[in-house]
N, C-alpha and C positions, 0 to 999 in steps of 0.2 A: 621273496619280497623284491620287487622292484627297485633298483637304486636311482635316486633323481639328484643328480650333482648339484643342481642348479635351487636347489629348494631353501636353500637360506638365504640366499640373496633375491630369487622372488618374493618370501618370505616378508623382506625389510622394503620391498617394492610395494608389495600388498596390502603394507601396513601405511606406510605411507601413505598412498593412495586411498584408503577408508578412514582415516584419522581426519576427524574435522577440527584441524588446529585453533577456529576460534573457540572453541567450547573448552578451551583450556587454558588457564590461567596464566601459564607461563611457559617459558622455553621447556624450564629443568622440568617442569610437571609436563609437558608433552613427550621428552624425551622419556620420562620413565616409565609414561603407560605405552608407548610402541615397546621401551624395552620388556614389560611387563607382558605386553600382548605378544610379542617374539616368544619369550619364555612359554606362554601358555601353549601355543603353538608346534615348539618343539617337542613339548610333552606330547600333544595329538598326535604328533608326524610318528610317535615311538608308538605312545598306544595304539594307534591302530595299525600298525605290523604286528601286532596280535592276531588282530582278526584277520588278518592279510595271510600268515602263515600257519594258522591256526580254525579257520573255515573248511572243512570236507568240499575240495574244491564242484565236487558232483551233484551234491546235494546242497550245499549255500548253508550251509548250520554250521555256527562256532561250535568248538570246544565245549563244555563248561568250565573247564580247568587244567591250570597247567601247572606242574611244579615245577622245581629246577632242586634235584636233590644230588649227594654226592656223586649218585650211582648213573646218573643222567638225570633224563626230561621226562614227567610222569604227564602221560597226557589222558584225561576224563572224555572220552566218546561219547560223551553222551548230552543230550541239547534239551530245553526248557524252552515251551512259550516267550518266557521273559526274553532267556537271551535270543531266542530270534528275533522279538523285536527288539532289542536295545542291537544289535548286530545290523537290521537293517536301518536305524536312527543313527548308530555309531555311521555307516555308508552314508548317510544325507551329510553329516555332521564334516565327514573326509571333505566330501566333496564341495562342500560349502567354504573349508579351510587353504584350501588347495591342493588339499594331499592327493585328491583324487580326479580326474576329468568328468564331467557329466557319462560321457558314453562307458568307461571304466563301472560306473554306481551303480546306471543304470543295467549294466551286463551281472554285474554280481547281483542284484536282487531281484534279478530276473531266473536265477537258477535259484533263490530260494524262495519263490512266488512259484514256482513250479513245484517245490516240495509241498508245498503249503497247500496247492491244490491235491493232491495225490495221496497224504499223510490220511490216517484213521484218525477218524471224529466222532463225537456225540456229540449231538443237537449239534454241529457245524463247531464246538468247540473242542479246542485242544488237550490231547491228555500230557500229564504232565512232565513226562521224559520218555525219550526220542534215541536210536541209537543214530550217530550222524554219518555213520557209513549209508545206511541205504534208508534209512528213514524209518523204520520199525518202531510198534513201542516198546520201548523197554520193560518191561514185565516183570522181570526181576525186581523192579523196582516198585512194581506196584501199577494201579491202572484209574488212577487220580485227573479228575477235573476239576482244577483246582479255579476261582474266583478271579483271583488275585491277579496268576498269569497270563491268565487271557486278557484280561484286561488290557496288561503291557505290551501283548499280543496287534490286541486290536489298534492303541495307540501305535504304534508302530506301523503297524500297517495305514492307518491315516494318513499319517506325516507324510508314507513316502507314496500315495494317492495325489499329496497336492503338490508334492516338490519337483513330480514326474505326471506329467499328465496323460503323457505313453502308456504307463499302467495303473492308472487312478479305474479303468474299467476292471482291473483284477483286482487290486486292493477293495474296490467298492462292493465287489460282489461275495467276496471272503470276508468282510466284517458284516455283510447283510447275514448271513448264514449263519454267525456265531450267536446261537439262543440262549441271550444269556436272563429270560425266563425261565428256565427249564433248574433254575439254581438260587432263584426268589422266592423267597414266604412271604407272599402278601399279609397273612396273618399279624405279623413281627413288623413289617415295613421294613425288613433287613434284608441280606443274602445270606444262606449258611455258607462256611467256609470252601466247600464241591464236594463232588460225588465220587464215592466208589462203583466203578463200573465191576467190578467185579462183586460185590456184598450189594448192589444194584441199590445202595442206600446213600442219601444225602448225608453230610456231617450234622451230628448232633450241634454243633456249634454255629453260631451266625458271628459274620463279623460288623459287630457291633461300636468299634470306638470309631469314631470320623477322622481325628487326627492318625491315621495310617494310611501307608502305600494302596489300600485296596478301593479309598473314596475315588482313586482314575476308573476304577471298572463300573463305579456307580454313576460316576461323571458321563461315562460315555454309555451305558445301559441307560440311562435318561435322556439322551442325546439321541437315542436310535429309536425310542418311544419302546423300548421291551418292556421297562418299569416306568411309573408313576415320579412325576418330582416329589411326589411327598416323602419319597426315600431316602434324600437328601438330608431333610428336615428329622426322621426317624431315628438317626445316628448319633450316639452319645458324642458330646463335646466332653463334658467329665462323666462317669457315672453320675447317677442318683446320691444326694446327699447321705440317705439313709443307710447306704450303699459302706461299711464302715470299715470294710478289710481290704478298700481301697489305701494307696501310700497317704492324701491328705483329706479331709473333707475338705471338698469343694465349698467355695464361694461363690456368689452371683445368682439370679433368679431368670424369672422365664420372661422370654420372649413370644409371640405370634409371627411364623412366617407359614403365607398360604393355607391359612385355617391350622395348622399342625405348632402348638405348644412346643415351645424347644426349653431345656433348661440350659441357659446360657453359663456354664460355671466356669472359675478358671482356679488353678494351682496357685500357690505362689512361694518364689525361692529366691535366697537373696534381695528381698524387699520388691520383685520382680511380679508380674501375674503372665498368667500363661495357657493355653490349653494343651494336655497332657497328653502326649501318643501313650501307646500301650507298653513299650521297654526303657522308653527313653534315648531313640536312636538317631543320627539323623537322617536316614537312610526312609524312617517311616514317615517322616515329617516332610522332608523337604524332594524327596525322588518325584511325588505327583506333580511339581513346580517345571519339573523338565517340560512340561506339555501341557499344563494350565498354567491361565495368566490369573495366577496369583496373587502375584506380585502387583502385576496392573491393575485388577478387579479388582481384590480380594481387602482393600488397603484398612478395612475397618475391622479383617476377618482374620482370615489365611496368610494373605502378606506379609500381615503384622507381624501373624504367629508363628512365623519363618524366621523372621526378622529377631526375634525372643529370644526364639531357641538355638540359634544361631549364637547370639548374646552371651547365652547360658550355658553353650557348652565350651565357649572359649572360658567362664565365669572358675565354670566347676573345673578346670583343669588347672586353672592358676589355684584354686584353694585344695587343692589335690598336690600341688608342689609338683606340677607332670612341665614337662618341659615342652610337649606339644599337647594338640588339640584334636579331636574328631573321632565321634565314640558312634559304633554303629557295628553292625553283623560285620564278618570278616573272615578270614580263612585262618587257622591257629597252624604251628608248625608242622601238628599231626592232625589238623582235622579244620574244624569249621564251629565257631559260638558265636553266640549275640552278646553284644558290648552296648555299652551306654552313659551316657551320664544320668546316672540312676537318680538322681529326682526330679531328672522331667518324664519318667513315667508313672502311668497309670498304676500299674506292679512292675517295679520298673530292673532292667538286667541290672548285673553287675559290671563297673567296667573295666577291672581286671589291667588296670594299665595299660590297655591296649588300645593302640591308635589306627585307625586304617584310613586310605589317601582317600578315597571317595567320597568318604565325609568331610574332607577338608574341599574338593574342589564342589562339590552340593553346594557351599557355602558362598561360591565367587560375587555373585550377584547382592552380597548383603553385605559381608565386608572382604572386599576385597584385598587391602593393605592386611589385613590379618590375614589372609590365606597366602599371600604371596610371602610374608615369615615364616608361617609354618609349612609352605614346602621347602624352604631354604633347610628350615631346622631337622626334617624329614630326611633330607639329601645326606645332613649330617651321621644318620644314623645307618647312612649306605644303604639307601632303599630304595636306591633307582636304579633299576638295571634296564637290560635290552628292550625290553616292552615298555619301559614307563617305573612307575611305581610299583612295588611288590604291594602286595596285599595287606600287610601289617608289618607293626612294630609295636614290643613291649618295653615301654621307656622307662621303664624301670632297670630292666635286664639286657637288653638293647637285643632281644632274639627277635630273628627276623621270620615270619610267615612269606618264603622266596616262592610265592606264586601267586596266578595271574587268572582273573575269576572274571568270563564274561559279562556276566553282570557289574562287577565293579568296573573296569573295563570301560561298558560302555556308559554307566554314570559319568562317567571321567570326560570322555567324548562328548557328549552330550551339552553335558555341563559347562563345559571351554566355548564350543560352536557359539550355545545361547549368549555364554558373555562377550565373544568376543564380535560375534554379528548381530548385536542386540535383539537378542528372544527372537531368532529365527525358528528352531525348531516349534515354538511354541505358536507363533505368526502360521507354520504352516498347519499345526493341528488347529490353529482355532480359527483355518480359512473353510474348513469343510462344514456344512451341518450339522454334523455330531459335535464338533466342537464348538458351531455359536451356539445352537437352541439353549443350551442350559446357563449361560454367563451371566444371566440375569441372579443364579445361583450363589455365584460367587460375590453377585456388587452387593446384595443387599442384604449379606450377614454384617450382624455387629458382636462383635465378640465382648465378653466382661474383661479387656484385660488394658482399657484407652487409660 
């Protein structure tokens, strides 16, 4: 990794220089959001010497994971859809911070825009792990084209089509090719989960709840005209009332958008309403926010119910007696579970006491004074090391999960960029076509939960 002496005093240069002091109230309040936006920043400049030392300099594919255990450093060769594009979003996200030069971002995701053309496909999509020495797929793992990833794939590759107009002709031509028909049941109005290329059979499952990470692949499979908007509209907001081995019956009645009957239900917890992802994480709720304007559109829909769940999981951790906040998938000392604030799901995980840092910066844009205590309180529990944030903490027990998950990773990145250059990554996915056609999607839901 590159050493840059001079990075914390551009750092306080740059902050300067983008702080528009009249929109702030007062001295001490300006002085603590440049302090606040320095903080955030520092954490980027660490997080991304992750992907900095930890990218297969050949082939431009992170990691998936890194531990730090007694015996050394465990490193996972092996690479997902996902994190290539949160790796090349994390690079927009550098370079937009200052960590990186344009010409720098644009050379690294230029060797892995080379991988990306040369990589084994179906229908132009991605299988779902990669070994990141030479680009193979991994087999042993299985020979999965999974929904979901590509999806984060495809965003990804968006972003860095409009951030880079040098290779917006390659990113353009690589999301044109990804069929992401070839993984829709018009039947259903859903997607099934992907395919087994090798059992040559689709998943029995669709994914069917809207409030999850997988509405970006339907966002932007609507955006590309592969599927019909009425996909959108097809996706459960709660189950069906009748529906009874769900955690609540739902409230709320139907709505009409585009000829398609929606049941508009919502949860409700601590005198709160809400629409319910499927574990209760925040990872399923809030990661599509990285790249849709949610927040901006969504204010009657999605925003909102950002905005909630956000609410509710700082709610449940105080009535939990947990000393910090942010429940979501995460690396465990010997492995990897899904956490949650188990009653804003659907069937919802358990959260096991366990905290992970992604989910606290997912959260920056909503409340940001509570995200900047709880990595204070995080720090306490010695959770920051060389890269940034370790991947969990059990605050209960204070064990620490000492590793570094690209995907968490680049939520982190991602997440810091948007707040601190107000919804830039998201400015640049929804400058492309794919990401205006459908925003109409977004303005003119109403959810049960005003």
């Amino acid at each position: 990794m590159k050493k840059r002496k001079l990075f914390g005093f551009l750092l306080t240069i740059s902050l300067l220089a983008n702080l528009n002091l009249t929109s702030v109230a007062s001295a001490s309040e300006a002085s603590s959001l440049i302090g606040f936006r320095a903080e955030l920043k520092a954490v980027a400049y660490k997080t991304y010497s992750f992907f900095e030392d930890y990218t297969d300099p050949s082939t431009g594919m992170t990691y998936d994971e890194v531990r730090i255990t007694e015996d050394g450093t465990q490193e996972a060769k092996r690479t997902s859809p996902t994190n290539i594009g949160m790796y090349m979003m994390s690079t927009v996200s550098a370079q937009q911070l200052g960590i990186l030069s344009k010409e720098e971002a644009v050379k690294r995701i230029q060797i892995t825009l080379h991988s990306l053309e040369k990589l084994e496909k179906w229908n132009g999509l991605y299988y779902n792990w990669y070994n990141t020495d030479d680009g193979t797929v991994k087999r042993d793992w299985g020979q999965f084209i999974s929904q979901v990833d590509n999806g984060w794939l495809s965003a990804g590759l968006i972003v860095v089509g409009q951030a880079y107009e040098e290779l917006r002709g390659d990113t353009s031509k690589l999301v044109k090719d990804m069929d992401y028909t070839s993984l829709y049941d018009p039947e259903v109005g859903q997607f099934r989960g992907g395919y087994d290329v090798a059992k040559g059979k689709l998943t029995d499952h669709h994914y069917g709840m809207f409030y999850t990470e997988p509405r970006v692949a339907s966002y932007i499979a609507i955006g590309k005209g592969d599927v019909p908007k009425e996909h959108w509209w097809k996706l459960y907001r709660t189950m069906p009332k009748e529906w009874d081995w769900q955690a609540q019956i739902p409230q709320g009645g139907n709505l009409q958008y585009d000829g398609v009957n929606v049941f508009e239900g919502n949860y409700e917890y601590n005198g709160v309403k809400f629409v319910p992802s499927w574990g209760g994480s925040m990872f399923e709720g809030l990661m599509p926010g990285l790249v849709l304007k949610e927040k901006e559109l969504g204010t009657k829909a999605l925003g909102l119910n950002n905005k909630r769940h956000v609410e509710l999981q700082i709610a449940y951790a105080k009535e939990k007696g947990y000393p910090a906040w942010g429940f979501s998938p995460a690396a465990t000392p010997t492995g990897y579970s899904e956490f949650a604030a188990t009653p804003l799901g659907t069937s919802g995980y358990k959260d096991g006491a366990t905290v992970t840092a992604h989910a606290t910066f997912l959260a920056l844009e909503y409340a940001p004074e509570s995200v900047r205590k709880n990595m204070k309180t995080l720090k306490k529990f010695k959770m920051y090391g060389k890269y940034g944030f370790y991947d969990s903490v059990n605050v209960e027990t204070g064990e620490l999960a000492k590793a570094y998950l690209a995907l968490d990773q680049g939520m982190i990145m991602v997440s810091i960029a948007n707040y601190v250059k107000d919804g830039v990554i998201r400015d640049y996915f929804h400058s492309d076509p794919i990401g205006q056609k459908p925003e109409e999607l977004l303005q003119k839901e109403v959810f049960s939960i005003q």
